[in-house]
C-alpha positions as YAML, in Angstrom:
chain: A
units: angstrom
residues:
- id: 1
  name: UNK
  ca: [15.33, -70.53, -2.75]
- id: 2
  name: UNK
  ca: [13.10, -70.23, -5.86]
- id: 3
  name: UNK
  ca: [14.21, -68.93, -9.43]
- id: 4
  name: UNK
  ca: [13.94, -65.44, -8.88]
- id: 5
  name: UNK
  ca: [16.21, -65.41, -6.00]
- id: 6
  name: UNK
  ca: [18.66, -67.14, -7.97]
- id: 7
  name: UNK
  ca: [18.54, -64.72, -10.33]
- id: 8
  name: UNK
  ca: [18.67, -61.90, -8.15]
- id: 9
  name: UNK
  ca: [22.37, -63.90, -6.74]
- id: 10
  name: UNK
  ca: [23.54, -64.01, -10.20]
- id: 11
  name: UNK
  ca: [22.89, -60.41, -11.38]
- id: 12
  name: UNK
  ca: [22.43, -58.11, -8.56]
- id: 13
  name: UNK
  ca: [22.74, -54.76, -10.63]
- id: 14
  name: UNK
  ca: [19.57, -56.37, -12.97]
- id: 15
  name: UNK
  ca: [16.32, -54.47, -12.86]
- id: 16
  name: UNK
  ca: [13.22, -56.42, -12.58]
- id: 17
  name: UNK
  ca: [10.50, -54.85, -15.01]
- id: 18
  name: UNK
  ca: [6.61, -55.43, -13.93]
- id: 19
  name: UNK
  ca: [5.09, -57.39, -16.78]
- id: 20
  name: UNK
  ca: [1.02, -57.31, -17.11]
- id: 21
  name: UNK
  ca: [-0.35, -60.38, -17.79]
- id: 22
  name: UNK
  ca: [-3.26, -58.43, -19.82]
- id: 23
  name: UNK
  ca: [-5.73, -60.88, -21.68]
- id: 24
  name: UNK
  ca: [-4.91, -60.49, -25.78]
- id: 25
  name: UNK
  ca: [-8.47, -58.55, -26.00]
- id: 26
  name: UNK
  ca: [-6.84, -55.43, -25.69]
- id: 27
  name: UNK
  ca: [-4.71, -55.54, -29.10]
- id: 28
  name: UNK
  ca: [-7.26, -56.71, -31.63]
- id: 29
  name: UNK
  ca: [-8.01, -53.85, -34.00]
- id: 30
  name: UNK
  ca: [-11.72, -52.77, -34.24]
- id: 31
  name: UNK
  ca: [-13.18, -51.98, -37.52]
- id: 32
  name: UNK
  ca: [-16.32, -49.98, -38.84]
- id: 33
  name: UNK
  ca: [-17.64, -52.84, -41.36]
- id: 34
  name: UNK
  ca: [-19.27, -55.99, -39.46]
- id: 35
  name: UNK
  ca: [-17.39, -58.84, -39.41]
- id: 36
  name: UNK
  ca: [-20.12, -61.51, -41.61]
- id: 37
  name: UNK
  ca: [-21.61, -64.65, -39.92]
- id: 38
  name: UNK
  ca: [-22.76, -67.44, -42.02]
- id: 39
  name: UNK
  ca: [-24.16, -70.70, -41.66]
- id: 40
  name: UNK
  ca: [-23.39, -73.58, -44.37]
- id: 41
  name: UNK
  ca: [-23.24, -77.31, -44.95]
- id: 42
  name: UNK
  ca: [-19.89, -79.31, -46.31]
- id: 43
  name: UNK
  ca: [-20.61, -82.64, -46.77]
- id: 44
  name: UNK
  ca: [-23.53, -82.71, -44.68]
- id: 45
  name: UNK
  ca: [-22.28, -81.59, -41.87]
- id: 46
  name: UNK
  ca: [-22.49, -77.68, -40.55]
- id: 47
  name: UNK
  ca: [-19.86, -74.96, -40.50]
- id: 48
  name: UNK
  ca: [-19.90, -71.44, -39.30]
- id: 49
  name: UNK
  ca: [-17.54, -69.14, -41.21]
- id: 50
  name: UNK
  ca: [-16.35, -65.45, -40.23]
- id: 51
  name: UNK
  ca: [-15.32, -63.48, -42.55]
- id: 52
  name: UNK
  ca: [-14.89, -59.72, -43.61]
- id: 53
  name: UNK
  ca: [-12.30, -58.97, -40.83]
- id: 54
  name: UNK
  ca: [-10.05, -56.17, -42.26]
- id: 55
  name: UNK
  ca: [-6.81, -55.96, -39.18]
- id: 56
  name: UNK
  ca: [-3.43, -58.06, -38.87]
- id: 57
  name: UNK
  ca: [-3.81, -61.88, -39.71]
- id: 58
  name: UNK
  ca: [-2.38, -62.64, -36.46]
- id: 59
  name: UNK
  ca: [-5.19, -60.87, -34.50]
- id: 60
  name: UNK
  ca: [-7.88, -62.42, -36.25]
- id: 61
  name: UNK
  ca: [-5.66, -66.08, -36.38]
- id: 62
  name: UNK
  ca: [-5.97, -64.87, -32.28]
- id: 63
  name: UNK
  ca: [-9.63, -64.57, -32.30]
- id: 64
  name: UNK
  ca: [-10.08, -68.14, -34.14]
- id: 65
  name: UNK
  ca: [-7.60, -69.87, -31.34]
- id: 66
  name: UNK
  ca: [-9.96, -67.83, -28.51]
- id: 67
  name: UNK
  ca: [-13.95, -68.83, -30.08]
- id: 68
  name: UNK
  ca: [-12.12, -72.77, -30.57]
- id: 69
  name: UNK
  ca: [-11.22, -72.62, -27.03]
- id: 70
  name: UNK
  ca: [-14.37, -70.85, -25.14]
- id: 71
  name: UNK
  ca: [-16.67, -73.19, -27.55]
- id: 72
  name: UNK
  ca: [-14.62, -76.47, -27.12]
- id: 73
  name: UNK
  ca: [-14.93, -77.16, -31.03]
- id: 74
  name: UNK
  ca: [-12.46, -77.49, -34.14]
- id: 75
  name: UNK
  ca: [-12.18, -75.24, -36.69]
- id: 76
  name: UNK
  ca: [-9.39, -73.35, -39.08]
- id: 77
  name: UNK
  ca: [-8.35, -70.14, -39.97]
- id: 78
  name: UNK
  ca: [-7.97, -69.96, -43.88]
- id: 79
  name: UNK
  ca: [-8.14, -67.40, -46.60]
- id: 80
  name: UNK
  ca: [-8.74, -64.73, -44.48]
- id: 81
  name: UNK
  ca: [-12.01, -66.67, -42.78]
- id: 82
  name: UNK
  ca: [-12.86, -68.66, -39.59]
- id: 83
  name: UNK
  ca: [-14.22, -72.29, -40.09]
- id: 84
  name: UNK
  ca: [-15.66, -73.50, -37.09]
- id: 85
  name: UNK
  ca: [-17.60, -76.95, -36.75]
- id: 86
  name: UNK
  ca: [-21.01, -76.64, -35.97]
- id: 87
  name: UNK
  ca: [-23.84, -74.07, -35.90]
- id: 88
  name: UNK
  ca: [-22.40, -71.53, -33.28]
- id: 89
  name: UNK
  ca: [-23.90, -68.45, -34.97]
- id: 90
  name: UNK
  ca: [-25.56, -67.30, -32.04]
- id: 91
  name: UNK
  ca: [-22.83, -68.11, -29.56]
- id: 92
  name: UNK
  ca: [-20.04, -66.68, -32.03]
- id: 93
  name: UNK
  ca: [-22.05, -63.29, -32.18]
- id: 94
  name: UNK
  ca: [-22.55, -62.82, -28.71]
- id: 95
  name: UNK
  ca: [-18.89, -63.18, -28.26]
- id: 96
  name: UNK
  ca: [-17.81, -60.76, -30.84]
- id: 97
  name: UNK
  ca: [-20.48, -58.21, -29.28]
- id: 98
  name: UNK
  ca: [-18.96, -58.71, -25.77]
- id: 99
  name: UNK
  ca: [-15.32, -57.77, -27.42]
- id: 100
  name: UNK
  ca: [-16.96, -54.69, -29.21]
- id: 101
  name: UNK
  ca: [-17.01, -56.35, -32.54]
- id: 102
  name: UNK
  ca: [-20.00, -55.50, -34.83]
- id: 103
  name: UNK
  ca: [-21.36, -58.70, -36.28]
- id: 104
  name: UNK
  ca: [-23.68, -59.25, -39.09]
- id: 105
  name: UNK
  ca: [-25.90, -62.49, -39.69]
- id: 106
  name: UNK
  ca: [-25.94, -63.64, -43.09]
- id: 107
  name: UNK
  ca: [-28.36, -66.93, -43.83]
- id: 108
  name: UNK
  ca: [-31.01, -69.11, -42.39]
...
């Protein structure tokens, strides 16, 4: 007898609901302006930083979790930018074009 039949003992007049297990692409608000990708050094080492995303903060802090995930790097979300270790321009953008983002390239 698993959990749900348990349940089902405990509170037979309950009404199961059918949740969708949707992936969180669906939500995120898409915007006219790109969204700017740049390239620079701190201390000698490289960063990519987003920035110019104009939705919720918890959409775009969504967005950071997914690109540190699928890319297997660290980064932050801070002052309304992504910092991501490393030079993932190219990787970043073709993300953001697959989730109907427009993306702009700014440096080197």
């Amino acid at each position: 007898m698993d959990l749900q039949d348990q349940l089902k003992n405990l509170f037979p007049e309950h009404i199961v609901e059918e949740t969708s297990n949707n992936s969180s692409d669906n939500h995120l608000w898409m915007q006219n302006e790109p969204i700017i990708c740049k390239y620079e050094k701190r201390k000698g080492k490289p960063i990519t930083i987003l920035e110019g995303y104009t939705g919720a903060d918890h959409d775009f802090k969504t967005l950071t979790k997914e690109i540190k995930q699928k890319l297997s790097v660290g980064g932050s979300f801070k002052d309304d930018k992504i910092i991501i270790q490393g030079d993932y321009r190219d990787k970043i953008m073709q993300m953001l074009k697959e989730k109907g983002f427009n993306v702009k390239r700014v440096g080197g």
